[in-house]
N, C-alpha and C positions, 0 to 999 in steps of 0.2 A: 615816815620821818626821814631815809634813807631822801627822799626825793625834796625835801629842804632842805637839809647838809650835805647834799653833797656823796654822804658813806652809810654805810653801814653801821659804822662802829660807834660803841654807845660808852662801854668802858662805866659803869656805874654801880653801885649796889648802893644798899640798904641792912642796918642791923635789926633785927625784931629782938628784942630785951625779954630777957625771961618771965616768963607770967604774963606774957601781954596778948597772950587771944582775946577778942574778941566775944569768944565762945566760951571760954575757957578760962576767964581770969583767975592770976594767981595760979593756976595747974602747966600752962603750954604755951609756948614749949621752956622744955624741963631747962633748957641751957639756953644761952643766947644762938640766933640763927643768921648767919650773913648771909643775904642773897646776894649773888654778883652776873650781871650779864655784860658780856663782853659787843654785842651785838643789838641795835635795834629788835633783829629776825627773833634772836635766843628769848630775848625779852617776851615778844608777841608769842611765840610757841607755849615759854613756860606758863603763860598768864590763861593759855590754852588749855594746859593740862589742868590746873590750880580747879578749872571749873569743871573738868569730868570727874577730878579728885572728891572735889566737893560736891559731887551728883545733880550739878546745875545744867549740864550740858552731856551727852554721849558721845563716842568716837566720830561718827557721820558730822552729830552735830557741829562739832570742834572742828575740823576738816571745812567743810563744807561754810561753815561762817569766816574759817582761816581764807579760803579760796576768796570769797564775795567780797571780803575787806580788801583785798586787793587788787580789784575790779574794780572797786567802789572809786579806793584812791585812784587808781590810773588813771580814771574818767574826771577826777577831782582836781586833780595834777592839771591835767588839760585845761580844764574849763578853767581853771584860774591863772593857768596859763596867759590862755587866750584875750585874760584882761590886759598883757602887758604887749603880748605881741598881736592881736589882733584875731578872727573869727576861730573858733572848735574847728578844725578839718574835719573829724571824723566823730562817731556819736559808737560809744559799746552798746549794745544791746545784748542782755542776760536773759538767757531764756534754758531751754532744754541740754545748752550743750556744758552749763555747769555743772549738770550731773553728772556726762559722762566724763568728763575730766576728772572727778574725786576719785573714779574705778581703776 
């Protein structure tokens, strides 16, 4: 998102109203909850953890999907770029050394 506006900075939240799980209705959470992220970054991290919390994903995975999404975008960035100004110069290629960079 950072790479459409311009910044980082997101400056947003969200209240969850008491009783409103999903899971849970009427139980959780006990009080109302504000989430607030001040950042794009803080946003994608917590929505990271949300899913190891919730046993959807493990630390590697988290990490390692965090990495690729931003790979993903830069290469996305580009190529849509390159509709206003003209050819992709360069092409990412993901291969083995995404591993070692999560180490």
């Amino acid at each position: 998102m950072s790479m459409i506006t311009g910044t980082d900075e997101f400056g947003d939240s969200v209240t969850l109203s008491a009783g409103s799980s999903k899971i849970e209705p009427g139980i959780t959470p006990a009080k109302p909850v504000v989430l607030q992220w001040k950042t794009f970054s803080e946003a994608a991290d917590e929505a990271g953890m949300s899913r190891r919390y919730g046993g959807i994903h493990c630390k590697t995975a988290d990490l390692a999907g965090g990495h690729l999404g931003r790979v993903i975008a830069d290469e996305a960035w580009r190529r849509a770029q390159s509709y206003f100004d003209g050819p992709v110069k360069e092409n990412v290629v993901v291969g083995p050394s995404l591993k070692s960079s999560l180490y």
